[in-house]
N, C-alpha and C positions, 0 to 999 in steps of 0.2 A: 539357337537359330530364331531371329526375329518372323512369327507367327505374323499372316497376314489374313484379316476375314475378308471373304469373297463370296459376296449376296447371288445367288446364281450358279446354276451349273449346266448352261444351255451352248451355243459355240464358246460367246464370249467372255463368260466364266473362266471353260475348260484353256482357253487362249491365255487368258491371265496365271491363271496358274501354274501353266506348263511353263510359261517365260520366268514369272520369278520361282518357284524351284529351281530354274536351271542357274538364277543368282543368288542363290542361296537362301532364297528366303522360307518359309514352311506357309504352304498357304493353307487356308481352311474353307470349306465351300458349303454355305448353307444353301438347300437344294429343298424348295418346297414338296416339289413330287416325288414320288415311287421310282424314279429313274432318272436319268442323267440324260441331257441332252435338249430340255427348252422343251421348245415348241417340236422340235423332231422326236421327243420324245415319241409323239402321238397319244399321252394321256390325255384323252377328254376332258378331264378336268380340270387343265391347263394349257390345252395345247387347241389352236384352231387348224390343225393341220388335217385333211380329211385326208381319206385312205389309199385314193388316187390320185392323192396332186404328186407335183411334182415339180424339180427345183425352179426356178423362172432364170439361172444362168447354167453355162454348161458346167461339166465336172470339172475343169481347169478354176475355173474361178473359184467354182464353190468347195473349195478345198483347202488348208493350212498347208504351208510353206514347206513344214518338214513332216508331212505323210497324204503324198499322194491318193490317191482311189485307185485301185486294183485294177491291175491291164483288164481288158475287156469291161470297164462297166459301162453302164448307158451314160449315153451323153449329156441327157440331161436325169441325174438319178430320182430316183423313188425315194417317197417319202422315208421306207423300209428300208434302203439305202442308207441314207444319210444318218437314220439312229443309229444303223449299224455301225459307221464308219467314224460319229464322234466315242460310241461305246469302245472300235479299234482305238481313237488317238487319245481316251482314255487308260485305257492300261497298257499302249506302249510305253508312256508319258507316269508309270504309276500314280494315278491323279484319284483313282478309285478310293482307297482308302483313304483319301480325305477327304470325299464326301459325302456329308449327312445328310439321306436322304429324308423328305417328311420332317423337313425342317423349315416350316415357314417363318420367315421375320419379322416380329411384330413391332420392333421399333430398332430405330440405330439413332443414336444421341450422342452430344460428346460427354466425355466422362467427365465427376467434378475437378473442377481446375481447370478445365479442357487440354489436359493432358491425354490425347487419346480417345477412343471411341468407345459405346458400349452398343453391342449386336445381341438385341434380346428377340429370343423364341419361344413359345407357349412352353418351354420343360426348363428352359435354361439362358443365363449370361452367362456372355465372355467378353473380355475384355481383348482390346488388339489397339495397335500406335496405329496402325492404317488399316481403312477398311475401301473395298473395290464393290459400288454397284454395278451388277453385272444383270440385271434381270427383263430387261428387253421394253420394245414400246408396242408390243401388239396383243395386251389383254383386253387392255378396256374400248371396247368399240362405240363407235359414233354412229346415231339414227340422225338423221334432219329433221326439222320441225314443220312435218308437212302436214298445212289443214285438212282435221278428218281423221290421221291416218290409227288415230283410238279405234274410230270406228269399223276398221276391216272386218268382213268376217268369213272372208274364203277358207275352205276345211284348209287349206298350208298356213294359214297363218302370216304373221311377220318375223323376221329372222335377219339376221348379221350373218354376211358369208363365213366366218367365224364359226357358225355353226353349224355351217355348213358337213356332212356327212356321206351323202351321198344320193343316187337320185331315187333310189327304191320306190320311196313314201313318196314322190313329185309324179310319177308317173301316170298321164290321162289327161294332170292338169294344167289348167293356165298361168304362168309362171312370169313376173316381171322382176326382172335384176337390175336396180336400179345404181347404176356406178358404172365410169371407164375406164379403170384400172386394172392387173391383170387378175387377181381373185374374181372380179366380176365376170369379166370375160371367160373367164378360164369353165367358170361353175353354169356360164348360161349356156356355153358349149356342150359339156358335159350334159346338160339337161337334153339339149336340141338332140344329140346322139344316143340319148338312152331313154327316150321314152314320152316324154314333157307331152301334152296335148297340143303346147304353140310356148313360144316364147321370144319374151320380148326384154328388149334393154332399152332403157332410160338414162339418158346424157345429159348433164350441162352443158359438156361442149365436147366435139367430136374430137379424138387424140387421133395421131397418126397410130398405126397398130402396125409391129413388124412380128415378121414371125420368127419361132424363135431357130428353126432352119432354114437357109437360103442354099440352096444347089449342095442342100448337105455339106455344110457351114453353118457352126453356131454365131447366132446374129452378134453377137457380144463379141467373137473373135474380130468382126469387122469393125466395130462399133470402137471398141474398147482399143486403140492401139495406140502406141510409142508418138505414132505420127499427128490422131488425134490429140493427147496430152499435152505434144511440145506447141502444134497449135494454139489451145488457147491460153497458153501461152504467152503468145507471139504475137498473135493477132487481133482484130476487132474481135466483141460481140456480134458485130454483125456479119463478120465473115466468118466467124465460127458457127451462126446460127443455119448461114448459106451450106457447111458443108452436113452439117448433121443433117440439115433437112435433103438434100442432095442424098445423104445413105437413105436413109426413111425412104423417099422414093423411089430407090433404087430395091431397095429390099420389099417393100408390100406397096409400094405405088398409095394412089391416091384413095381414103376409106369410098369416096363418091363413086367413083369404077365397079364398085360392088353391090353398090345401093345402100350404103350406109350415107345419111347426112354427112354434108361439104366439110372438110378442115379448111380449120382457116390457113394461110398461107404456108407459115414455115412453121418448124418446131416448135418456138419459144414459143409462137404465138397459140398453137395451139393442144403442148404437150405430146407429150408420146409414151406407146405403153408396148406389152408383150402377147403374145398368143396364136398358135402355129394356125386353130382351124377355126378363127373368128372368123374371117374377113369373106372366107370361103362358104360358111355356112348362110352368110344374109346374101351373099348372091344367089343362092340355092331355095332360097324363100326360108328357108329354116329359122332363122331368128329376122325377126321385126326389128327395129331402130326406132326410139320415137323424143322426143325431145324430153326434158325434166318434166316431172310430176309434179303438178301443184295442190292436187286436195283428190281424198278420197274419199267415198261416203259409200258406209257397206264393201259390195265389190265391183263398184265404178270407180276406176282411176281416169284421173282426167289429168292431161298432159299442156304445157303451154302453149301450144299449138292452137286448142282450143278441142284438141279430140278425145275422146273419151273410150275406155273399151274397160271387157268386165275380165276380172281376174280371184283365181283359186290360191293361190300364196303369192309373197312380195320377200324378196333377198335385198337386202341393202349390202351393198359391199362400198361402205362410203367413211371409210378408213378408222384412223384409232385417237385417244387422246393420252397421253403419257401421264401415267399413275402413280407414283411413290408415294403410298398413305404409310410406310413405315417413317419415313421420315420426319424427324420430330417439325414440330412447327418453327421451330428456329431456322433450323437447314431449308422446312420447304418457303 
């Protein structure tokens, strides 16, 4: 049986593997962490997944083709969920014993000749004809380069949602989440209902926000369909941009109805993201909206606007940059 190396043992590992065993092939899964499963592992020390998030599509989507999620589970699962359930589609699938856990990869090269690959780990090589990176794009996070921001010196600190854990330690104080995405959202939320002193989000540009239930309907069941697909299709960009943004406002209406800063017209133009009790909470006064951040000195943050306010921690949730330092320099 032709052995196959597979860098990974997170969804898209566990996906690879189960598809070629079932063609015969033997695959082999180097698996850096303690456990199986990525970032749903929830090891800390690979995983930015905090303890109460939760999926950002419903259980239909976020699930493999041949094993379902368990009648009655939540709609959108738990983090503890989800480890749970690639741990099931692991040893339905007997995928377990072929992976070695606490096996990080410190180089893959091709072998001499280039006959083949070589998959080196701090105890060991092995050699394989084909090797599958499988190891994801969301370790290495992105800060922006904003003047000053050395100098913070709010007791929270600066932080990548990524490191995000929980709001225990946030609690009392003044908190700015700077990102429109749904990690941002999700973690400013969370602060606004568990405690935060004030908090506020910082945008480059305001995204439409839908939530991720409409009349109890997952937004992605609307979103995500047959009709949509053959669409674009069929048709212009610009009437496909007319209908997504057409659901968008159908589903959480316009961010300015709330007192969030104006989107710009349609979708394209101005992005779109996820998160059931954003939208709700800045009409409530609970979370602030303010435009991007331009410099900060101490803990005055000043914003493009021209305003300024003082703050206790800063969250960046301002996404990730794709990492493969095992790769030799030839490959990268």
């Amino acid at each position: 049986m032709t052995e196959v190396g597979i860098i990974g043992a997170g969804p898209a590992g566990l996906a690879v593997a189960r598809y070629l065993a079932s063609e015969g092939f033997e695959p082999v899964l180097f698996e850096q962490g303690a456990a199986i499963g990525g970032q749903w592992s929830g090891e800390r020390a690979h995983s930015g997944i905090w303890p109460s998030m939760r999926t950002n599509t419903s259980r239909i989507l976020t699930a493999f083709s041949d094993l379902p999620h368990p009648n009655g589970s939540q709609v959108y699962p738990s983090s503890q969920s989800m480890r749970d359930y690639l741990l099931a589609y692991a040893e339905r699938f007997s995928l377990i014993p072929k992976v070695q856990l606490g096996s990080p990869v410190v180089a893959l090269e091709p072998r001499a000749g280039g006959q083949g690959w070589l998959v080196r780990t701090p105890w060991a090589e092995r050699a394989f004809d084909r090797v599958v990176v499988a190891t994801g794009a969301f370790h290495h996070w992105t800060l922006p380069g904003v003047p000053g921001l050395a100098t913070f010196s709010g007791v929270g600190g600066v932080s990548h949602t990524y490191q995000y854990v929980d709001a225990a330690n946030l609690r009392g104080l003044r908190v700015l989440v700077a990102g429109g995405a749904i990690s941002a959202l999700e973690i400013a939320s969370d602060l606004a209902t568990a405690g935060a002193a004030s908090v506020t989000v910082s945008v480059r540009r305001q995204r439409f926000v839908l939530p991720k239930l409409a009349a109890g309907i997952p937004s992605d069941h609307i979103v995500f369909t047959r009709l949509h697909a053959l669409a674009e299709e069929a048709f212009s960009a610009a009437r496909v941009n007319r209908m997504y943004t057409d659901v968008a406002l159908r589903l959480g209406g316009r961010p300015e109805h709330y007192g969030a800063p104006a989107a710009r017209a349609t979708v394209a133009e101005a992005g779109v993201t996820l998160c059931q009790p954003f939208l709700p909470l800045v009409a409530e006064g609970r979370i602030d909206v303010r435009p991007w951040l331009t410099g900060v000195d101490g803990q005055i943050v000043r914003f493009s606007d021209g305003q300024a306010a003082e703050f206790d921690a800063i969250f960046f949730g301002t996404g990730f940059e794709l990492r493969l330092p095992f790769l030799s320099p030839a490959l990268r």
